[in-house]
C-alpha positions in Angstrom: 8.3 124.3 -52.5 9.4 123.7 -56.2 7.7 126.5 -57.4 9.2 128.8 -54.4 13.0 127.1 -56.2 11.7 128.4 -59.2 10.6 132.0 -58.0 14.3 131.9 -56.3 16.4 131.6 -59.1 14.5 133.9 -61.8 15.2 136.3 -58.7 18.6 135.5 -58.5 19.1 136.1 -62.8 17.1 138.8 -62.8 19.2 140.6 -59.3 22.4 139.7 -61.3 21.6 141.1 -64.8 20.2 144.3 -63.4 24.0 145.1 -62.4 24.8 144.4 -65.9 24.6 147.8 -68.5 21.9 147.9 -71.0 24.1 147.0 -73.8 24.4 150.1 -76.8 23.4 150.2 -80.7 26.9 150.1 -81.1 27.4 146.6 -78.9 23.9 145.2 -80.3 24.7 146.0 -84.1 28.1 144.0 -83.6 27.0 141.0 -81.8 24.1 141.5 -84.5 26.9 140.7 -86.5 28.6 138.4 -84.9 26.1 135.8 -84.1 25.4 135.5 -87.9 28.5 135.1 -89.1 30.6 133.3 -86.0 30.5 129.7 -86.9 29.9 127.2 -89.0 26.8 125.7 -87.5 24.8 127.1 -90.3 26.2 123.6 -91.9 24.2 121.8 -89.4 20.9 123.6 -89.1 17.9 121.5 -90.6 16.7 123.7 -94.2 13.0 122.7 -93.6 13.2 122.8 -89.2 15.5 125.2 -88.5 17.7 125.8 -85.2 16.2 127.6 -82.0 18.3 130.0 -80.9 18.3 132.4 -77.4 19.5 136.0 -76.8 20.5 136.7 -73.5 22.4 138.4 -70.9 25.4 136.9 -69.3 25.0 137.1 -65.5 28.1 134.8 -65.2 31.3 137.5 -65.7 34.4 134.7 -64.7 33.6 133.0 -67.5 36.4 132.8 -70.3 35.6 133.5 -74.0 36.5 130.9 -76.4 39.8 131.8 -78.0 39.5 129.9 -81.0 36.7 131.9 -82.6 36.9 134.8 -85.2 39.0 137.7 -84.3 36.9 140.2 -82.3 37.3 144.3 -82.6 39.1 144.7 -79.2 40.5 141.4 -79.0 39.7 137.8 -78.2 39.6 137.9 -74.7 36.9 138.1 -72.1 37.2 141.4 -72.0 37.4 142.2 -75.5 34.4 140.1 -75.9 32.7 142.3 -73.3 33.9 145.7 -74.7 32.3 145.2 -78.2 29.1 143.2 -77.6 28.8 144.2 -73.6 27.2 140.5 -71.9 25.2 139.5 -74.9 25.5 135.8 -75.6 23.2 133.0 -77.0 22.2 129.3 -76.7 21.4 127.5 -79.6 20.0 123.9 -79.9 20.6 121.7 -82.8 18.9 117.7 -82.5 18.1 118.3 -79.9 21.0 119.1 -77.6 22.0 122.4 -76.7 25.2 124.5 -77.1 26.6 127.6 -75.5 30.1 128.9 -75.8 31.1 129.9 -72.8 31.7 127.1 -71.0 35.0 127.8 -68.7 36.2 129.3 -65.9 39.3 129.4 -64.4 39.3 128.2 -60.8 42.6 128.2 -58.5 44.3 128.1 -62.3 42.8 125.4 -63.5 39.8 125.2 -66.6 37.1 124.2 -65.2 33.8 123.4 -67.6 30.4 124.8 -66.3 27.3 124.2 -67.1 24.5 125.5 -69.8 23.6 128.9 -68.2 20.1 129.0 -66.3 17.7 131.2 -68.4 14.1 131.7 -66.3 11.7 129.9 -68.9 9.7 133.3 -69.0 12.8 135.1 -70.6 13.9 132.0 -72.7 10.6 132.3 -74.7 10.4 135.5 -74.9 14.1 135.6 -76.4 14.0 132.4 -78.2 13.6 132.3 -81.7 14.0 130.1 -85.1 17.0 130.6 -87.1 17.4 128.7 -90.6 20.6 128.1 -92.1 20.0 131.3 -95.0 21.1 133.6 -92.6 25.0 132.7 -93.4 26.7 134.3 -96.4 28.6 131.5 -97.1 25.2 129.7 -97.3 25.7 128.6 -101.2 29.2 126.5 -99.6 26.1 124.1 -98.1 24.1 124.0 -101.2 25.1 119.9 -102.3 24.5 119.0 -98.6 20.5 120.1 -99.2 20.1 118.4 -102.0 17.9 115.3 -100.4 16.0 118.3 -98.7 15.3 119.7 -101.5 13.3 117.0 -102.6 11.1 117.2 -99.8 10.7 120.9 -99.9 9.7 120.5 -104.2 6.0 121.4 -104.5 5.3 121.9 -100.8 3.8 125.1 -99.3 4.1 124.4 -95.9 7.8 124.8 -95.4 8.9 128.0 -94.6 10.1 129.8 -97.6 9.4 126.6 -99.6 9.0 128.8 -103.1 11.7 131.1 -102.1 14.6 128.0 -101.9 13.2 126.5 -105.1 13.7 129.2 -107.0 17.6 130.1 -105.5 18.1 125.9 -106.3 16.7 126.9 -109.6 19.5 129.4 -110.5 22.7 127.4 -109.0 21.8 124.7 -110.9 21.5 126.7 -114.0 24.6 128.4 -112.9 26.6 125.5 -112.7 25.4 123.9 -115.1 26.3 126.8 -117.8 30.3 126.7 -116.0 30.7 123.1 -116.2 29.1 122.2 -119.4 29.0 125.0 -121.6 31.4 127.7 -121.3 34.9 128.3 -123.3 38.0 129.1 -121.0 37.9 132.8 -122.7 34.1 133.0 -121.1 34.9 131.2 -118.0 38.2 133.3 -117.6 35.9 136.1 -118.7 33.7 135.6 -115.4 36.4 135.1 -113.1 37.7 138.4 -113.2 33.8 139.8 -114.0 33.0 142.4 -111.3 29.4 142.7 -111.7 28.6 145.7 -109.5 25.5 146.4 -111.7 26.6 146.3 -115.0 24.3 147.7 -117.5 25.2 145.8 -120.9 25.5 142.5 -120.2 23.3 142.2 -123.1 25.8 142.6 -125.2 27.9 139.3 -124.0 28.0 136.1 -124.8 24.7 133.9 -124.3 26.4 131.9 -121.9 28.1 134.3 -119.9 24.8 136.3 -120.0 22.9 133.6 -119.0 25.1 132.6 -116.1 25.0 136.4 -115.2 21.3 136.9 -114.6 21.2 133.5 -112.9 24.0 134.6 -110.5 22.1 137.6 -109.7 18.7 135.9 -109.1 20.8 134.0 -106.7 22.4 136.5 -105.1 18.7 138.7 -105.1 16.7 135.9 -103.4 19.7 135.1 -100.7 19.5 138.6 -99.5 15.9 138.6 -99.3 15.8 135.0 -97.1 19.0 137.2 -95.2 16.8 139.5 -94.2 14.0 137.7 -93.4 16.4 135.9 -90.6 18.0 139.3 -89.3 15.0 140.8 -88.9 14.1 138.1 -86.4 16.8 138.5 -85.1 16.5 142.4 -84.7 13.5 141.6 -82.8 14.8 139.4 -80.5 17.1 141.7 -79.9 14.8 144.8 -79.1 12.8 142.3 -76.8 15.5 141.4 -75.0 16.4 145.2 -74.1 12.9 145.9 -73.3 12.8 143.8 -70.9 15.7 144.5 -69.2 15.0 148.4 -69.0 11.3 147.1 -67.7 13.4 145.1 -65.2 15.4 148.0 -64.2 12.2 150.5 -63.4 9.5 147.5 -62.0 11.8 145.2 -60.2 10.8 147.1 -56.3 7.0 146.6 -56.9 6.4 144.1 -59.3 5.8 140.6 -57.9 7.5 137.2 -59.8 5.1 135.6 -61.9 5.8 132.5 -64.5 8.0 131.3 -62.9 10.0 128.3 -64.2 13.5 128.3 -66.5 14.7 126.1 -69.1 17.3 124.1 -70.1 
């Protein structure tokens, strides 16, 4: 009987998002966007564990999108929200508890809160993945709230990107060091209005402001590099996610439920 429950409502996501569209590159490249840069919760996800995160489709169109978020491309509204990234949403989990976003509806005009949505457990792993906090672009605004982790991550090997962080500690602390201790207001004035942009001689500048230079773009060079390392992941998800849904689209008639289950 439980497993029959089970076999019922993966049928019953899988018959809703099969009226949903395949969402476009266009859609997918802007919730690509989106997701990484939409809140702050890159403040609260562990440096050494990570947040887990889900791509899916929303199946539930009555609910409302959150208002208060970023300004979207056609407008913060549910269907703005569903013009540039089509039904694509997430859940993310963070200690333990999950989050998701969409949380209202409006019923006989009143807001009423629902529930996580249901994800089959065979699509939640298959969408799932582990997001760390370097994905952000603001990730540097976090750095003094890591600096008990970085203790724990000095000299280990089996944290992800353990050598990686070091080094990009290593260069904001001889960053900051060189604009609190040792530069002149001409030099730090100097780097304020610096537009770096590749410059070629920096050679011939001061050995502080050089110094601070190079560090700055060791920073910069090894925060794009752990970027990328999370957007790819995230690209994958992604192209998972549509994959499945096209395979829904052609095998649903003939192909029988198996794994059943779904997550919470």
């Amino acid at each position: 009987m439980f497993s029959q429950t089970l076999a019922n409502i993966k049928m019953e996501y899988v018959e809703k998002i099969l009226n949903l569209p395949v969402p476009t590159q266009e859609q997918v490249k802007r919730f690509k966007e989106y997701l990484l840069d939409v809140h702050s919760w890159y403040k609260h996800i562990s440096l050494i564990e990570g947040g887990t995160f889900v791509i899916y489709l929303e199946p539930d169109l009555d609910r409302e999108y959150p208002t208060r978020h970023p300004k979207l491309p056609f407008g913060n509204t549910k269907e703005g929200y569903q013009k540039a990234f089509g039904h694509l949403h997430y859940q993310y989990r963070i200690n333990d508890f999950w989050y998701q976003d969409f949380k209202n509806k409006i019923i006989n005009g009143k807001r009423i809160e629902c529930d996580l949505t249901k994800i089959p457990k065979v699509y939640k792993n298959n969408w799932s993945f582990k997001l760390y906090p370097y994905c952000h672009y603001n990730i540097e605004e976090s750095f003094r709230s890591f600096d008990k982790v970085f203790i724990k991550i000095e000299n280990r090997t089996d944290i992800p990107n353990a050598e990686l962080l070091n080094q990009w500690k290593k260069h904001i602390v001889i960053k900051n060091n060189i604009w609190n201790n040792l530069l002149s207001k001409k030099e730090s004035d100097f780097l304020v209005s610096f537009n770096d942009n590749g410059y070629e001689n920096i050679k011939k500048l001061q050995k502080n402001v050089y110094e601070y230079i190079i560090s700055e773009r060791e920073q910069y060079k090894i925060e794009n590099e752990l970027r990328n390392l999370e957007e790819n992941k995230l690209d994958n998800v992604l192209n998972k996610l549509i994959f499945d849904m096209k395979k829904m689209k052609n095998d649903l008639p003939t192909t029988p439920i198996n794994n059943t289950g779904f997550g919470v």
